[in-house]
mmJSON file of the N, C-alpha and C atoms, coordinates in Angstrom:
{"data_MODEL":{"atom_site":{
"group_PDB":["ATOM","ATOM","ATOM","ATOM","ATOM","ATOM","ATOM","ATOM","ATOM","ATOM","ATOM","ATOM","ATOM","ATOM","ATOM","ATOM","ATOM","ATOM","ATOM","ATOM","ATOM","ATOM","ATOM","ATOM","ATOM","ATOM","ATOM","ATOM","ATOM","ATOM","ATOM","ATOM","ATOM","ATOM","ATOM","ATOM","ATOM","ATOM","ATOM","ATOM","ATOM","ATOM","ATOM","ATOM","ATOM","ATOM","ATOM","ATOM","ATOM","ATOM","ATOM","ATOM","ATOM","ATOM","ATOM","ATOM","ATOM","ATOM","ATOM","ATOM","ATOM","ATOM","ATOM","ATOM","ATOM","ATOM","ATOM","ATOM","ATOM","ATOM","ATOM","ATOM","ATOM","ATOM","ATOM","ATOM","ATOM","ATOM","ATOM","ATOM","ATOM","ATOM","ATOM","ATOM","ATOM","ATOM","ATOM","ATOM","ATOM","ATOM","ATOM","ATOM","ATOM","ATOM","ATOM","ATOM","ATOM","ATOM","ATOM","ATOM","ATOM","ATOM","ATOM","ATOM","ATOM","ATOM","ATOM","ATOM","ATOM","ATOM","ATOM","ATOM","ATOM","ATOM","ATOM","ATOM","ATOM","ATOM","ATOM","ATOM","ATOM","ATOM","ATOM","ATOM","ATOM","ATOM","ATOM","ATOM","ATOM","ATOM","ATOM","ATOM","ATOM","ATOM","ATOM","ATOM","ATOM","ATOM","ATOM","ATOM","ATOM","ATOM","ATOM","ATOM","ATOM","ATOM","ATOM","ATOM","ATOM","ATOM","ATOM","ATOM","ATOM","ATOM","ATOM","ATOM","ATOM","ATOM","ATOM","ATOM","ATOM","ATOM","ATOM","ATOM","ATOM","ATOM","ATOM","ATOM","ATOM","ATOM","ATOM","ATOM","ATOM","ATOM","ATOM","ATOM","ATOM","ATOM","ATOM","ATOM","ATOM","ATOM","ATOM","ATOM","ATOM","ATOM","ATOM","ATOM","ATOM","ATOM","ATOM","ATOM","ATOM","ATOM","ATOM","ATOM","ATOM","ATOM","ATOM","ATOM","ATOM","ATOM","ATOM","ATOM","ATOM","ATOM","ATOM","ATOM","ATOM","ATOM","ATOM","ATOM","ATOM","ATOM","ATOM","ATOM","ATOM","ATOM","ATOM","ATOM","ATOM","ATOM","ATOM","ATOM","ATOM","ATOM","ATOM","ATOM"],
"id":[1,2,3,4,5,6,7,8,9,10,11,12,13,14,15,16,17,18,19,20,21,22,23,24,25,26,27,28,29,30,31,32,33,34,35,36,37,38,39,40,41,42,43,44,45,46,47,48,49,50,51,52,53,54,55,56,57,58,59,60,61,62,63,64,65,66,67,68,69,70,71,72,73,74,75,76,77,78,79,80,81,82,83,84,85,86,87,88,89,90,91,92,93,94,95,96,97,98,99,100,101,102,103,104,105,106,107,108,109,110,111,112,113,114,115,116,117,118,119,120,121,122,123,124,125,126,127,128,129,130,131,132,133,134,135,136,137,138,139,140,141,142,143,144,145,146,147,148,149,150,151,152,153,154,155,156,157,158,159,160,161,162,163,164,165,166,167,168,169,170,171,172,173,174,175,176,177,178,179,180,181,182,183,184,185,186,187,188,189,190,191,192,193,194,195,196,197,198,199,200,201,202,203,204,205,206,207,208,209,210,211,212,213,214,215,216,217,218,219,220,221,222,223,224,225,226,227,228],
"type_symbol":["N","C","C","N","C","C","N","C","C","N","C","C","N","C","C","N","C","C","N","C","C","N","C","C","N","C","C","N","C","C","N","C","C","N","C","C","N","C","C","N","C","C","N","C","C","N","C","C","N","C","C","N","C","C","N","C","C","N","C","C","N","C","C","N","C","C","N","C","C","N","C","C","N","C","C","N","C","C","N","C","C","N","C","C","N","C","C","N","C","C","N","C","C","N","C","C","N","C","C","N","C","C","N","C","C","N","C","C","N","C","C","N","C","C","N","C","C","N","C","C","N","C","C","N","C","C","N","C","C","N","C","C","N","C","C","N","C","C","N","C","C","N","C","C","N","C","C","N","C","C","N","C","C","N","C","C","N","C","C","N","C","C","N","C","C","N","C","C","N","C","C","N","C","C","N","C","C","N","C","C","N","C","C","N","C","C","N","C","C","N","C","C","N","C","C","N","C","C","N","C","C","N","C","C","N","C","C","N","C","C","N","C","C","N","C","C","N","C","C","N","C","C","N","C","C","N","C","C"],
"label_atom_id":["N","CA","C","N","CA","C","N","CA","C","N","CA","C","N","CA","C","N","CA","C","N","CA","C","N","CA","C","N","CA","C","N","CA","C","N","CA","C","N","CA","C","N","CA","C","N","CA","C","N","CA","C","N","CA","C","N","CA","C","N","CA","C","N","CA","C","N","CA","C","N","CA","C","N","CA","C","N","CA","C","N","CA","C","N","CA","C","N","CA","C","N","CA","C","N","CA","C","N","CA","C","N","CA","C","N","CA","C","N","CA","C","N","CA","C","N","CA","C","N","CA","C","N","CA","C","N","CA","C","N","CA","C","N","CA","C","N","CA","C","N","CA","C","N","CA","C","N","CA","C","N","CA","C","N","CA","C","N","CA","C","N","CA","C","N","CA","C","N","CA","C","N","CA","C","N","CA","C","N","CA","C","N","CA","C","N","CA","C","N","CA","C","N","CA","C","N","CA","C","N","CA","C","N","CA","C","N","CA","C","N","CA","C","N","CA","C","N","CA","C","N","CA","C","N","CA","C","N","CA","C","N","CA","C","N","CA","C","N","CA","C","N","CA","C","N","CA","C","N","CA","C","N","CA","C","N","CA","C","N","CA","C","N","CA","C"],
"label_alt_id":[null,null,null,null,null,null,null,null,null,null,null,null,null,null,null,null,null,null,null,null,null,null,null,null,null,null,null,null,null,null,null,null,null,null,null,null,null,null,null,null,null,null,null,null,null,null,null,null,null,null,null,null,null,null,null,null,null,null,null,null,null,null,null,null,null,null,null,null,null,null,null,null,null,null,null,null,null,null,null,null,null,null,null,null,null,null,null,null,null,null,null,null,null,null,null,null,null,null,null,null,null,null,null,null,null,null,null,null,null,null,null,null,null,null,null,null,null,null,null,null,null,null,null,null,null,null,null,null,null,null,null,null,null,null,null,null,null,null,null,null,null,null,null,null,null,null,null,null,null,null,null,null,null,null,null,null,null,null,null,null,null,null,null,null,null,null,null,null,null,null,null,null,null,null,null,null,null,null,null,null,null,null,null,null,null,null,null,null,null,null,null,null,null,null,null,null,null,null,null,null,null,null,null,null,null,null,null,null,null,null,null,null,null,null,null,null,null,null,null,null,null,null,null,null,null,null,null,null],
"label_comp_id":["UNK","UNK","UNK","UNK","UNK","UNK","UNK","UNK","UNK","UNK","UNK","UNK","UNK","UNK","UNK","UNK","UNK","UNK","UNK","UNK","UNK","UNK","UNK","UNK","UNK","UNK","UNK","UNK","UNK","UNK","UNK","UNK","UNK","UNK","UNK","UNK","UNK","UNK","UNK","UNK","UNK","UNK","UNK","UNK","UNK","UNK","UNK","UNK","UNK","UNK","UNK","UNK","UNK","UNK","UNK","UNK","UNK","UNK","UNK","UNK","UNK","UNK","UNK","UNK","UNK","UNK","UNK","UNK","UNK","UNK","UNK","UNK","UNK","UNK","UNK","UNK","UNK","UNK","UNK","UNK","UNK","UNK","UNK","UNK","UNK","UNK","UNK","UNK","UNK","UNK","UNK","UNK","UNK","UNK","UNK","UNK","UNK","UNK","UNK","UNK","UNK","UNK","UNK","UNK","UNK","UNK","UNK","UNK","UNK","UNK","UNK","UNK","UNK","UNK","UNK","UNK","UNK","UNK","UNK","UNK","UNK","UNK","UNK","UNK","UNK","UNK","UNK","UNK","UNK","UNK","UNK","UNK","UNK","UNK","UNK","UNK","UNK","UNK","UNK","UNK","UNK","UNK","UNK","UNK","UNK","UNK","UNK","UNK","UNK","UNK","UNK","UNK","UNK","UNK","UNK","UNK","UNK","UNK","UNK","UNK","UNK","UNK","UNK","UNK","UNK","UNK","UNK","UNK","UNK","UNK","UNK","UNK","UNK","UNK","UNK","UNK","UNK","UNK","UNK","UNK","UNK","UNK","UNK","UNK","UNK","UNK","UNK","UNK","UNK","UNK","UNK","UNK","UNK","UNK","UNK","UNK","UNK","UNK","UNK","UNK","UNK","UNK","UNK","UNK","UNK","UNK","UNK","UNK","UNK","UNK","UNK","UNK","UNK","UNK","UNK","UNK","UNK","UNK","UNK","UNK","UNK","UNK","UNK","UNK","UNK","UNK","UNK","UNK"],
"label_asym_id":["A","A","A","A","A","A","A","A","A","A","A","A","A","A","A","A","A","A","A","A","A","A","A","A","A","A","A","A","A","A","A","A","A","A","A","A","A","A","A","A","A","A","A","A","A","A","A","A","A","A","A","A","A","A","A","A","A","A","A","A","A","A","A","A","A","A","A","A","A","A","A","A","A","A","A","A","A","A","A","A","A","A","A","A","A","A","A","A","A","A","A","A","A","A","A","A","A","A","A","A","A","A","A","A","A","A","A","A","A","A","A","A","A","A","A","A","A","A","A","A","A","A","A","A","A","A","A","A","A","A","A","A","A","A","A","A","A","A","A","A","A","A","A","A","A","A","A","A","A","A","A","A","A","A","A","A","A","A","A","A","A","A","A","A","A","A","A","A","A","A","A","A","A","A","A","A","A","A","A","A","A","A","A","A","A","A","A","A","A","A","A","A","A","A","A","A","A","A","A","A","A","A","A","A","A","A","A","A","A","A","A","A","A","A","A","A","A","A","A","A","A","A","A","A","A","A","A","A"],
"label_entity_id":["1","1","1","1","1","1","1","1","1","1","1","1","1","1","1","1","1","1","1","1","1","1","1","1","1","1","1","1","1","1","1","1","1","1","1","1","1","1","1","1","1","1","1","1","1","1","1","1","1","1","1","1","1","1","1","1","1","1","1","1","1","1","1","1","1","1","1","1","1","1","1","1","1","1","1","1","1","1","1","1","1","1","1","1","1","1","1","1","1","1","1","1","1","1","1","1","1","1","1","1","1","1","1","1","1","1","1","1","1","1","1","1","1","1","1","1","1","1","1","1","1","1","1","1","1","1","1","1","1","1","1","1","1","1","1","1","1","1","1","1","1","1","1","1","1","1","1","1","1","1","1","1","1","1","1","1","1","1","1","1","1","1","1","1","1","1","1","1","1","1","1","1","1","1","1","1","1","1","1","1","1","1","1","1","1","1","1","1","1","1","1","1","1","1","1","1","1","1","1","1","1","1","1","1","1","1","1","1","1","1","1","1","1","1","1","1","1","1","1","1","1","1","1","1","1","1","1","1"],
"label_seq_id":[1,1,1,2,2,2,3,3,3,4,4,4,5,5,5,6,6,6,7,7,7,8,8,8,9,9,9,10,10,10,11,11,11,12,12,12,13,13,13,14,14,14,15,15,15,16,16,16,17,17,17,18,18,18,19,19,19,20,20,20,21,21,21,22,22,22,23,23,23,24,24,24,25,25,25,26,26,26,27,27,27,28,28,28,29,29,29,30,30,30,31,31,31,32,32,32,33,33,33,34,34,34,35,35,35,36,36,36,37,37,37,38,38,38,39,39,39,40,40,40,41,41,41,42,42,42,43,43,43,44,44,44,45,45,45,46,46,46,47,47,47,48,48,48,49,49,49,50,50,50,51,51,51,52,52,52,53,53,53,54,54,54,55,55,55,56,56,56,57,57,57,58,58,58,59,59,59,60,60,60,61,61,61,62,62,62,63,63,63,64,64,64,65,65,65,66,66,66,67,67,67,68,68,68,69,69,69,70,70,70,71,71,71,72,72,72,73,73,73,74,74,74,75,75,75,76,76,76],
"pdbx_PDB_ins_code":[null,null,null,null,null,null,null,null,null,null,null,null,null,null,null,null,null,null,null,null,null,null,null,null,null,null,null,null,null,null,null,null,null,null,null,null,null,null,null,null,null,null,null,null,null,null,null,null,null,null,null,null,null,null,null,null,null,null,null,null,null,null,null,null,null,null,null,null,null,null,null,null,null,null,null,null,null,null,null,null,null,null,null,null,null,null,null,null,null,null,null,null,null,null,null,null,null,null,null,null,null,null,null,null,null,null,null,null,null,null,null,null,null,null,null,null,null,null,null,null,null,null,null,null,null,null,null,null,null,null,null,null,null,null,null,null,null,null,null,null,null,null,null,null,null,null,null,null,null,null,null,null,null,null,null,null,null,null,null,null,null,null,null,null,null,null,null,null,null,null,null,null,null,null,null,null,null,null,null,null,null,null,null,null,null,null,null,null,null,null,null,null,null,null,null,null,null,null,null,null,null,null,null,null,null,null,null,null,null,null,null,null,null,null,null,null,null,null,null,null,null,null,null,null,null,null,null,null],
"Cartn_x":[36.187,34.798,33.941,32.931,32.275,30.778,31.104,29.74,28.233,27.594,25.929,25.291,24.427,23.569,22.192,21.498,20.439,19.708,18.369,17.5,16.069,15.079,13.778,13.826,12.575,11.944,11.159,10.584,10.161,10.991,12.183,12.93,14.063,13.961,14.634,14.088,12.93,11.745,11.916,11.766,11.452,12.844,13.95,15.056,15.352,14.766,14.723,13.865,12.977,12.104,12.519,13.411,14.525,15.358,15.796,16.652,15.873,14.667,13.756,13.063,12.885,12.324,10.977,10.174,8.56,7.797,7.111,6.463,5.434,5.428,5.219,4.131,3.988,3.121,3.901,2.974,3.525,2.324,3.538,2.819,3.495,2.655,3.361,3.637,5.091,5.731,6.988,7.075,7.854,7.168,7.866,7.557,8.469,7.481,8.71,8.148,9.622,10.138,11.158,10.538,11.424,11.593,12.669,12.992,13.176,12.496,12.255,12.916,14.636,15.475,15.614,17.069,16.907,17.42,17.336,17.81,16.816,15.46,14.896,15.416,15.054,16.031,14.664,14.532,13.417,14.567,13.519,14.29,13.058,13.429,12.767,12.995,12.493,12.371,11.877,12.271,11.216,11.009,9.514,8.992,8.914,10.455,10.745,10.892,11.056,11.325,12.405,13.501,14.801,15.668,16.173,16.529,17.931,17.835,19.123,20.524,21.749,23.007,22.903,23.117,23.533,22.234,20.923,20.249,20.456,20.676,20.388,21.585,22.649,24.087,23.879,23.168,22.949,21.705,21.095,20.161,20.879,21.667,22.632,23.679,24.206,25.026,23.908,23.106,21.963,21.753,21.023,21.01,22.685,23.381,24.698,25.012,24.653,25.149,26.027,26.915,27.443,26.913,27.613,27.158,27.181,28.202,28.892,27.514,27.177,25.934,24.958,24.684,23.078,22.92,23.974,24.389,24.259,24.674,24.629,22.983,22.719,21.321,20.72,20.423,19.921,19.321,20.691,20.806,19.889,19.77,19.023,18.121],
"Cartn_y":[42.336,42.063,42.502,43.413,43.42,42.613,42.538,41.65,41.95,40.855,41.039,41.487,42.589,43.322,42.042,42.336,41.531,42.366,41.892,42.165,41.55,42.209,41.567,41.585,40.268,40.456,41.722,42.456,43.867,44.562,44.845,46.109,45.371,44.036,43.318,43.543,43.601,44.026,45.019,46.046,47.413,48.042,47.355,47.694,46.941,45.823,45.509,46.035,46.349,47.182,48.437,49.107,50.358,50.212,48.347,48.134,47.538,47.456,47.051,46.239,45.48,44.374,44.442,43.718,43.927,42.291,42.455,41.448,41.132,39.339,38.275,37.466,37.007,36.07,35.815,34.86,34.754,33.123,32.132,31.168,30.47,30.353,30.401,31.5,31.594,32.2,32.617,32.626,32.816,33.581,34.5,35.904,36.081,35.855,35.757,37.054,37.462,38.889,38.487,39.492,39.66,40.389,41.116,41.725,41.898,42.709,42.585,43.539,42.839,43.759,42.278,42.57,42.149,40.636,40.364,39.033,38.923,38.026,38.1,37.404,38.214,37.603,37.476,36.188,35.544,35.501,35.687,35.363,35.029,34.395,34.077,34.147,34.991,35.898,35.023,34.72,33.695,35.05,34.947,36.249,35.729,36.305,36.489,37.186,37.549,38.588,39.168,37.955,37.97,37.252,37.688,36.632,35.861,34.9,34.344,34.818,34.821,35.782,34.547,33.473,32.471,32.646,33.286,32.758,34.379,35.465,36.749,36.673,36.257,36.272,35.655,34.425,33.716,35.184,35.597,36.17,37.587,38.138,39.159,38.592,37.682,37.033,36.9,36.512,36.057,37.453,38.54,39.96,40.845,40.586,41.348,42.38,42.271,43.713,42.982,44.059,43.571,43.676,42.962,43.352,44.951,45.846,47.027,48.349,47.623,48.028,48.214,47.161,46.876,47.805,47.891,48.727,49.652,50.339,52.283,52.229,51.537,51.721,51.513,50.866,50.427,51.407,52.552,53.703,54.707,54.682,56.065,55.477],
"Cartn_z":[80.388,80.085,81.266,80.959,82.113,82.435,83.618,84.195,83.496,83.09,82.912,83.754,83.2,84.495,84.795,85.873,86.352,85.418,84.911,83.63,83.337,83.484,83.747,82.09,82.136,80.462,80.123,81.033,80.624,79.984,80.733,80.143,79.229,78.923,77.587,76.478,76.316,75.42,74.993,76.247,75.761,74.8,75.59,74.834,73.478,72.791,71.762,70.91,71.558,71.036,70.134,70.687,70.535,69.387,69.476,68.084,66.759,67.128,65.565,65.474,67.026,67.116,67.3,67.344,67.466,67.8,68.465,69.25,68.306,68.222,67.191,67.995,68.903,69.756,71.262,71.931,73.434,72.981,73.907,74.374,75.46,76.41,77.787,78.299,79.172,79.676,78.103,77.295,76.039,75.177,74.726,74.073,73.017,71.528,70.142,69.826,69.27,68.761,67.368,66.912,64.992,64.484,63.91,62.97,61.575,61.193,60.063,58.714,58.855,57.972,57.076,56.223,55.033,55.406,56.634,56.966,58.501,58.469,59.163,60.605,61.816,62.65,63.808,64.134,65.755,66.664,67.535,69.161,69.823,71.1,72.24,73.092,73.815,75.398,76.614,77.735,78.943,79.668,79.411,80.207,81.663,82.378,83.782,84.589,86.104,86.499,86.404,86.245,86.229,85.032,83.691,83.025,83.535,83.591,84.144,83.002,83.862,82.887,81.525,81.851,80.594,79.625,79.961,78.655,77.877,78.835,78.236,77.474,77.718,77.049,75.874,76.182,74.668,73.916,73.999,73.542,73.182,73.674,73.604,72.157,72.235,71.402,69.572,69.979,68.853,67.834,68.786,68.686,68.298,68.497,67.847,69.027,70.304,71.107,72.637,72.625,73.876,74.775,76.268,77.56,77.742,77.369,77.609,77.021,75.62,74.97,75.466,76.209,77.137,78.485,79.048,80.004,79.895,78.863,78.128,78.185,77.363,76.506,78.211,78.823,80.029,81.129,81.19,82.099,81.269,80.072,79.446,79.338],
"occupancy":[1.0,1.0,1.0,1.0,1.0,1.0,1.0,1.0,1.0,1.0,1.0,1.0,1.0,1.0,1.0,1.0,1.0,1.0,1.0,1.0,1.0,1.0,1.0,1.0,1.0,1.0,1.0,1.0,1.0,1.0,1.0,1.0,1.0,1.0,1.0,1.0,1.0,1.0,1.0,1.0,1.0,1.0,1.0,1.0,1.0,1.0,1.0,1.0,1.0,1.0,1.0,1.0,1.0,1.0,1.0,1.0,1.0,1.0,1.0,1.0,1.0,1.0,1.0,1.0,1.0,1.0,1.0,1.0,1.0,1.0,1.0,1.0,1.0,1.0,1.0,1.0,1.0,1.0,1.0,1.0,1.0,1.0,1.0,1.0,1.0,1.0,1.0,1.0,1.0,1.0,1.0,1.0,1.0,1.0,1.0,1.0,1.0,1.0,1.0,1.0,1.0,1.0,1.0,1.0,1.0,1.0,1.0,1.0,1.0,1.0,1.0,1.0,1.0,1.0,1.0,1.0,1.0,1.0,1.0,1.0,1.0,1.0,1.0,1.0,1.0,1.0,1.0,1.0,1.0,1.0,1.0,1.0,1.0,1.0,1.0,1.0,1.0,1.0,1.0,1.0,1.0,1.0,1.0,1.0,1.0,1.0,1.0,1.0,1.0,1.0,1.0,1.0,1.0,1.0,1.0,1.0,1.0,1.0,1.0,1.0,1.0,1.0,1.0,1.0,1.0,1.0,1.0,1.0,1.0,1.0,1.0,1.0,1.0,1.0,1.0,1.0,1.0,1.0,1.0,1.0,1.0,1.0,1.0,1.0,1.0,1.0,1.0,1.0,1.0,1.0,1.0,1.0,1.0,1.0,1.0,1.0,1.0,1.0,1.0,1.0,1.0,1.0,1.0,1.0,1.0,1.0,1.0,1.0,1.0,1.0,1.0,1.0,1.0,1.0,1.0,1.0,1.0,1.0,1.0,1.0,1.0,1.0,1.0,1.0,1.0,1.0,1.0,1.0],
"B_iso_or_equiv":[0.0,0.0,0.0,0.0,0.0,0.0,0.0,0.0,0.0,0.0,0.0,0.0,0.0,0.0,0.0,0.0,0.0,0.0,0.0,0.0,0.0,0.0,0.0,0.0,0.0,0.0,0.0,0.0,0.0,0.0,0.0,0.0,0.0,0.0,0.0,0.0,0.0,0.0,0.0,0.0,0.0,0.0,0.0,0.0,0.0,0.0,0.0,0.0,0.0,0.0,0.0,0.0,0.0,0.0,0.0,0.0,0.0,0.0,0.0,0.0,0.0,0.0,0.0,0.0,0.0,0.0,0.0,0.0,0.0,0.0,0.0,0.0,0.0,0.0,0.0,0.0,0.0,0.0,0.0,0.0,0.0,0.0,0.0,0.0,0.0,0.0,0.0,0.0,0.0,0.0,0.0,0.0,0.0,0.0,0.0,0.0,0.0,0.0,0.0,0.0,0.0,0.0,0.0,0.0,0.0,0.0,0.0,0.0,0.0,0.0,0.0,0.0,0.0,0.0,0.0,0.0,0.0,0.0,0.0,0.0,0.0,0.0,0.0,0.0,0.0,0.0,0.0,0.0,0.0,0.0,0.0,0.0,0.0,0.0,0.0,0.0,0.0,0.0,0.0,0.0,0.0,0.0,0.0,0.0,0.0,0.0,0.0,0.0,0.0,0.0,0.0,0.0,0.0,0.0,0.0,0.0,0.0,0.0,0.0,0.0,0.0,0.0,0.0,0.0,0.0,0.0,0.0,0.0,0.0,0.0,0.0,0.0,0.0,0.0,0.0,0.0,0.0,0.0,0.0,0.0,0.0,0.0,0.0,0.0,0.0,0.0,0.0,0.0,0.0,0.0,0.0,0.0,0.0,0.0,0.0,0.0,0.0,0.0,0.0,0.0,0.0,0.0,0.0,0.0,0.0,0.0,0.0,0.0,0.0,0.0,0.0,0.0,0.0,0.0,0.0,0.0,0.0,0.0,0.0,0.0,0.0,0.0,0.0,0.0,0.0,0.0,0.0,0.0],
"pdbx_formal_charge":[null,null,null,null,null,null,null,null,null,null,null,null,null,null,null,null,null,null,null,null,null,null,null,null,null,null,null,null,null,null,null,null,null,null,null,null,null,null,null,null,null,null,null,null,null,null,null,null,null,null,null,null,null,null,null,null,null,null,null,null,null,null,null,null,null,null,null,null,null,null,null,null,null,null,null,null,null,null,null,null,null,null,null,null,null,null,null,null,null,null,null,null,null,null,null,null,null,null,null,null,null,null,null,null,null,null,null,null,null,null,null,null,null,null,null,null,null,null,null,null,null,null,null,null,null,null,null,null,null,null,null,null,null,null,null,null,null,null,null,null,null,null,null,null,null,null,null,null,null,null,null,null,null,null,null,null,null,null,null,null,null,null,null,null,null,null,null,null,null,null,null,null,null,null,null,null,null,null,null,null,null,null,null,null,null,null,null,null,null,null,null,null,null,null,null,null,null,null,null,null,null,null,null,null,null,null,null,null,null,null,null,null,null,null,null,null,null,null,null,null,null,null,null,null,null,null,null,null],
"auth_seq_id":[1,1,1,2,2,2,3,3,3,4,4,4,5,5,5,6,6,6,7,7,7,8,8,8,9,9,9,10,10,10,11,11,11,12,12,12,13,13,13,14,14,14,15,15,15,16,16,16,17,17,17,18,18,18,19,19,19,20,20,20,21,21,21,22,22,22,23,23,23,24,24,24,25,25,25,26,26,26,27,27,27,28,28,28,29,29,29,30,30,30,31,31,31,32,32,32,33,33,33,34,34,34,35,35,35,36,36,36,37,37,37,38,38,38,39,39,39,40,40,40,41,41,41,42,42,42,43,43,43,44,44,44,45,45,45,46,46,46,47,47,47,48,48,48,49,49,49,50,50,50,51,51,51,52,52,52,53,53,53,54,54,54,55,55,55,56,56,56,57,57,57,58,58,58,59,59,59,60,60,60,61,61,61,62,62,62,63,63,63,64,64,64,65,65,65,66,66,66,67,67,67,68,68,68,69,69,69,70,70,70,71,71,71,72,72,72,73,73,73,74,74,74,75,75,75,76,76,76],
"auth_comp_id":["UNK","UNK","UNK","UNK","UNK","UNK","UNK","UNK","UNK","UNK","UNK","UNK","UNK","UNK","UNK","UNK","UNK","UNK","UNK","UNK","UNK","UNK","UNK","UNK","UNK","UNK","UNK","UNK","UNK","UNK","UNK","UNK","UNK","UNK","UNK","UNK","UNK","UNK","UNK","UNK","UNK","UNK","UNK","UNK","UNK","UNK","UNK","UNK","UNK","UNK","UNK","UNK","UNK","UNK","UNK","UNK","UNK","UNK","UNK","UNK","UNK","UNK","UNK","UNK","UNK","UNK","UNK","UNK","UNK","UNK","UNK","UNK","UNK","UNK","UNK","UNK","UNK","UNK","UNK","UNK","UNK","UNK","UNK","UNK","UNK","UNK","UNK","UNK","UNK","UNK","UNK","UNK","UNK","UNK","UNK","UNK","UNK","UNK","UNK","UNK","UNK","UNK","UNK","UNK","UNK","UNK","UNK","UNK","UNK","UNK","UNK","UNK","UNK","UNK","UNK","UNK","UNK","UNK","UNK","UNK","UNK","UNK","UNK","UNK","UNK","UNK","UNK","UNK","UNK","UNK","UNK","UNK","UNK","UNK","UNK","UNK","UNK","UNK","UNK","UNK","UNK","UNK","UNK","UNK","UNK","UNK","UNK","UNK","UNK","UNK","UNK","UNK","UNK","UNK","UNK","UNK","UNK","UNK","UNK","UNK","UNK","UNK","UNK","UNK","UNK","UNK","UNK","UNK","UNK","UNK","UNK","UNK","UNK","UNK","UNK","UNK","UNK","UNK","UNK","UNK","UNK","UNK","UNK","UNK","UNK","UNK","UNK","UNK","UNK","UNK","UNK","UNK","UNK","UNK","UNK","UNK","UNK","UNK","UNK","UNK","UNK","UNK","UNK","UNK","UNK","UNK","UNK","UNK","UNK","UNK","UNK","UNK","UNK","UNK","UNK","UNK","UNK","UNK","UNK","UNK","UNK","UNK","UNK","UNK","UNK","UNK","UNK","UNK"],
"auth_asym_id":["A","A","A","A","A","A","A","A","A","A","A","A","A","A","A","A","A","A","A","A","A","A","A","A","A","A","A","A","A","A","A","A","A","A","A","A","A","A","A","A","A","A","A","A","A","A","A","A","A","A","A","A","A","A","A","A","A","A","A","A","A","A","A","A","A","A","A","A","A","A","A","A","A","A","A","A","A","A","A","A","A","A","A","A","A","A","A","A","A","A","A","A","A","A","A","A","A","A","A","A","A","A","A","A","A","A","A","A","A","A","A","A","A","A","A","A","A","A","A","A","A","A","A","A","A","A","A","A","A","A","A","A","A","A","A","A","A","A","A","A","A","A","A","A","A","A","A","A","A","A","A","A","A","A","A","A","A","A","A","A","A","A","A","A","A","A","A","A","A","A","A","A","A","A","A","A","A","A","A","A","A","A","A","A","A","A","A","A","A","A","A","A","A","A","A","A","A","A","A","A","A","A","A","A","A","A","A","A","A","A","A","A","A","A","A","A","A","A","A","A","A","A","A","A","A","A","A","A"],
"auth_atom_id":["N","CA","C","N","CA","C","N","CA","C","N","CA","C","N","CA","C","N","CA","C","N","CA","C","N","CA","C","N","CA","C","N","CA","C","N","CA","C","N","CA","C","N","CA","C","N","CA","C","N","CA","C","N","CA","C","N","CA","C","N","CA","C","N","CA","C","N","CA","C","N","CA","C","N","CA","C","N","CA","C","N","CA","C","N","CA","C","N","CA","C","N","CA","C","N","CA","C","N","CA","C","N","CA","C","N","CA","C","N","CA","C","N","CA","C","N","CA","C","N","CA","C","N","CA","C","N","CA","C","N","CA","C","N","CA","C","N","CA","C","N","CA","C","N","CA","C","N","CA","C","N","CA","C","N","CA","C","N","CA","C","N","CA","C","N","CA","C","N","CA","C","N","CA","C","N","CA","C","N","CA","C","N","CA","C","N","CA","C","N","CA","C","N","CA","C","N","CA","C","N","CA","C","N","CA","C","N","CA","C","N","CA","C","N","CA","C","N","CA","C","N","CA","C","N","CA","C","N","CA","C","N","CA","C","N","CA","C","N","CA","C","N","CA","C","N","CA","C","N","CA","C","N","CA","C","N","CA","C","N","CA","C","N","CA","C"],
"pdbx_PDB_model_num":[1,1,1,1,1,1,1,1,1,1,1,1,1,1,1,1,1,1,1,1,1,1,1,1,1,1,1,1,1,1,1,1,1,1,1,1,1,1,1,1,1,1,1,1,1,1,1,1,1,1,1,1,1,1,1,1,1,1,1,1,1,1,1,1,1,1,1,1,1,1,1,1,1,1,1,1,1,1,1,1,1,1,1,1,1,1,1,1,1,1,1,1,1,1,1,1,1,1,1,1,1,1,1,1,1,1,1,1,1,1,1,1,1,1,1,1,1,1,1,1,1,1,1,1,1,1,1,1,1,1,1,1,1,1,1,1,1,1,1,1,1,1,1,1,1,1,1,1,1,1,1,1,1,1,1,1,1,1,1,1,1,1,1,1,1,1,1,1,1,1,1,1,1,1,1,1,1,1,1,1,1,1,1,1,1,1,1,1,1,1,1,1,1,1,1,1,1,1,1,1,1,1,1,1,1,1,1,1,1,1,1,1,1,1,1,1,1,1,1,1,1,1,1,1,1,1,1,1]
}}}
């Protein structure tokens, strides 16, 4: 298994962004995102500098992509 990269909420975004997701509201520091296929799917982002590994993992897990995934996609 490889390690979670360090990961701002910017470029979490931008890369969900990439898989279909689209920005819903912000209140606070929290930024909801949804997709809108045939099974509607929310998430919630803590717009940080840094997401901590345990919440992006949970949020990685929610979304369907691996660590290994995020990494590829990350570098391009």
């Amino acid at each position: 298994m490889t390690k979670i990269p360090r990961v701002s909420a910017k470029d979490l975004i931008k890369f969900l962004n990439k898989r279909g997701f689209i920005f819903i509201s912000q209140k606070g520091s929290h930024i909801k995102l949804r997709k809108l296929s045939p099974i509607k799917q929310t998430i919630i982002i803590p717009n940080h500098k840094i997401i901590r590994p345990g919440t992006l993992n949970n949020i990685l897990k929610k979304v369907g992509i691996t660590n290994q995934e995020l990494i590829e996609l990350l570098r391009n």
